[in-house]
C-alpha positions in Angstrom: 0.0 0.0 0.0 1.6 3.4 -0.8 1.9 6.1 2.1 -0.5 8.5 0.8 0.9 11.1 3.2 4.0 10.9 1.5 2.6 10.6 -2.1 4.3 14.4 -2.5 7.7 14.5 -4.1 10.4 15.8 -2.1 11.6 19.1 -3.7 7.5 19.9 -4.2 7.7 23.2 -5.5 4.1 23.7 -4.4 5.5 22.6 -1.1 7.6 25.8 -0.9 5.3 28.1 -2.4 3.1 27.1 0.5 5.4 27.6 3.0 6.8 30.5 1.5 3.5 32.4 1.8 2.4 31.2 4.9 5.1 33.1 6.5 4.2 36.4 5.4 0.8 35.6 6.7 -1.6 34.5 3.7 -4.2 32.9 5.1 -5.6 31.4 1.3 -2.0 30.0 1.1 -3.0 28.5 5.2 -6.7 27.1 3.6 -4.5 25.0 0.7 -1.7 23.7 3.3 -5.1 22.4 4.9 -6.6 21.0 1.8 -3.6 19.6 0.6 -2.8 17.5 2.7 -5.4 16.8 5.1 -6.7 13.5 3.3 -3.6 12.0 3.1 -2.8 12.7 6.6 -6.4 11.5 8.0 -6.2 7.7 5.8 -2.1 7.3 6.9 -3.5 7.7 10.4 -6.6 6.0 10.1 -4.3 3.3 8.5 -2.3 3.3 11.5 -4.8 3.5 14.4 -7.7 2.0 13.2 -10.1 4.9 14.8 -11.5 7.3 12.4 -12.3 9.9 15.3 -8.7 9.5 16.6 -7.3 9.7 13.3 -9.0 13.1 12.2 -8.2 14.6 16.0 -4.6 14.0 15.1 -4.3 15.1 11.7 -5.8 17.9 12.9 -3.4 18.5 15.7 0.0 17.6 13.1 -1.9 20.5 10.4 -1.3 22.9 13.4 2.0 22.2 14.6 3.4 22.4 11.4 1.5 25.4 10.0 2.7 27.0 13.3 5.8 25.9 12.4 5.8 28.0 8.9 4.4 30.8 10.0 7.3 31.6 12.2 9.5 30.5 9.5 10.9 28.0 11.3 10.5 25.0 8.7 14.3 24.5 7.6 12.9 22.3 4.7 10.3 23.7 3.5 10.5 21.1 0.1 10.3 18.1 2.5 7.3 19.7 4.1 5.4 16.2 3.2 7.8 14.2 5.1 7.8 16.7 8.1 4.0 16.4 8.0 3.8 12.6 8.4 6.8 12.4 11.0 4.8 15.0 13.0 1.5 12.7 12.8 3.3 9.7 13.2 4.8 10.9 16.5 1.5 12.5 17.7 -0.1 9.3 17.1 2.7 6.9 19.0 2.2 9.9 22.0 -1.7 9.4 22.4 -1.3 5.5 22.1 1.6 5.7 25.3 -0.5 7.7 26.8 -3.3 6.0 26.5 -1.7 2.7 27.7 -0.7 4.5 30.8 -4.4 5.6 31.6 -5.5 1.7 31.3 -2.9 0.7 33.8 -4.2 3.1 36.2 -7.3 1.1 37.1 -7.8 2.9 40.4 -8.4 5.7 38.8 -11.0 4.5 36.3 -14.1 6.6 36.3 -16.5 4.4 34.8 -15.4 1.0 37.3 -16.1 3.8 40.3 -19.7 4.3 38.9 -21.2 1.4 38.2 -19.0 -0.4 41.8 -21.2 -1.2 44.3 -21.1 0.7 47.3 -21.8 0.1 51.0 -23.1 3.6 52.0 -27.2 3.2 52.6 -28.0 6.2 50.6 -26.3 5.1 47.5 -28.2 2.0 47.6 -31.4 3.7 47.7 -30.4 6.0 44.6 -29.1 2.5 43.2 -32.5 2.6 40.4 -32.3 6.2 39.3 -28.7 5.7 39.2 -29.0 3.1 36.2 -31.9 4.9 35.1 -29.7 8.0 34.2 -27.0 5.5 33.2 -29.1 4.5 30.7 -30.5 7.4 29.3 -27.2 9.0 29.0 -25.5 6.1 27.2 -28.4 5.8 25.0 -28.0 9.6 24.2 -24.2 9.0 22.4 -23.7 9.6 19.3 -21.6 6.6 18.0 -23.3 3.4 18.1 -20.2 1.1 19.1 -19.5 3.5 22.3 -23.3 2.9 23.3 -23.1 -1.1 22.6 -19.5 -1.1 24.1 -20.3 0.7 27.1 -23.4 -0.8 28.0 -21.8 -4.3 27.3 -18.8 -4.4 28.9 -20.0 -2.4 32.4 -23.5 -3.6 32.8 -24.0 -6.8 31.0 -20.5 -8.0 31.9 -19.5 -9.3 28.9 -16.4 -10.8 28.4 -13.4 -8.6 27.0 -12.5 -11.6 24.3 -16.7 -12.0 23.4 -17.0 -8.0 22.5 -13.0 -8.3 20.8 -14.1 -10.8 18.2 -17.8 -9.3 17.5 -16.6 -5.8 17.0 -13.7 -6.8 15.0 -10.8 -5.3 17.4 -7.8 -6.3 18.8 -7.4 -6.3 22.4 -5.0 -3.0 22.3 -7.5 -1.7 19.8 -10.3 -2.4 22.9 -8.8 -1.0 25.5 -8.2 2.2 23.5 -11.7 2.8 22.1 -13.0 1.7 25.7 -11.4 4.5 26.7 -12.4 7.0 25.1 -15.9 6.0 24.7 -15.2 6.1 28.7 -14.5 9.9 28.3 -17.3 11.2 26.3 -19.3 9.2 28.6 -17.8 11.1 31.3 -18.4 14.7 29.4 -22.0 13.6 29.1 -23.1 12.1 32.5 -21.3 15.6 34.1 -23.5 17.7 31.7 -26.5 15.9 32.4 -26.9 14.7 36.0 -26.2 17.3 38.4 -23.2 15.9 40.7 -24.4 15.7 44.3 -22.9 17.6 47.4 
């Protein structure tokens, strides 16, 4: 398969027209950087992580450093600019997967495991119903479809990580990554939507 992030030549004289510009501050010259090469990014990324939301989020974040990066006309290449592009994704993209890995090891500090743990104070058990009952609603009210089955599977239903690895296709890195960020817009949600108690 050919890297379509490096499908520009090195010595791309658009490359340094592009650059060129940007420095003095032409935001049309800014809108083509982005067009250029925002698809090629995005598929070498999604290629990579095998998350379409990650990989966009990323190519996002790689456009920016690197247009930062021209603007203060601090690029010493600007003819390899394709090549600094993807090594910027690349690294941005082995960063959030570290990262991420170090955020599953911390299981003490898992938000979702401390909601849906069952707890020995009296009042909690009382507020056990409405507690699932707003679980529910707020799950049900996410946008992506495999973060609503995921969720809902894994936490309340209790099925097996191997069971939900071979029926939604992922590998058991691949899991624990999407689990977590399914975990975080969760999170974003339920603190939007049920007011926290004091």
């Amino acid at each position: 398969m050919t890297d379509p992030a490096a499908s520009q030549p090195e010595g791309d004289p658009v490359a340094q027209r592009l650059a060129a510009s940007i420095r003095t501050g032409d935001r049309r010259a800014e809108d083509e950087f982005v067009r250029r090469y925002s698809p090629g990014l995005v598929t070498l990324l999604r290629v990579r992580s095998q998350d379409p939301e990650l990989a966009k989020d990323l190519a996002q974040e790689a456009l920016r450093v690197v247009l930062l990066r021209m603007r203060a006309g601090q690029l010493e290449q600007p003819d390899a600019l394709a090549g600094f592009l993807r090594g910027t994704a690349l690294n941005l993209l082995a960063n959030e997967l570290r990262r991420s890995e170090r955020r599953l090891a911390d299981a003490s500090s898992d938000w979702m495991d401390q909601i849906v743990a069952e707890s020995s104070d009296p009042y909690d058990t009382v507020e056990s119903d409405d507690l699932v009952h707003n679980m529910r609603e707020v799950i049900g009210s996410m946008k992506v479809e495999r973060d609503r089955d995921l969720l809902w599977r894994f936490y309340v239903d209790e099925d097996p990580k191997d069971k939900l690895c071979a029926q939604f296709d992922l590998s058991p890195e691949h899991f624990d990554r999407v689990l977590h960020r399914a975990r975080g817009r969760l999170k974003e949600l339920w603190q939007s939507r049920v007011p926290m108690r004091t």
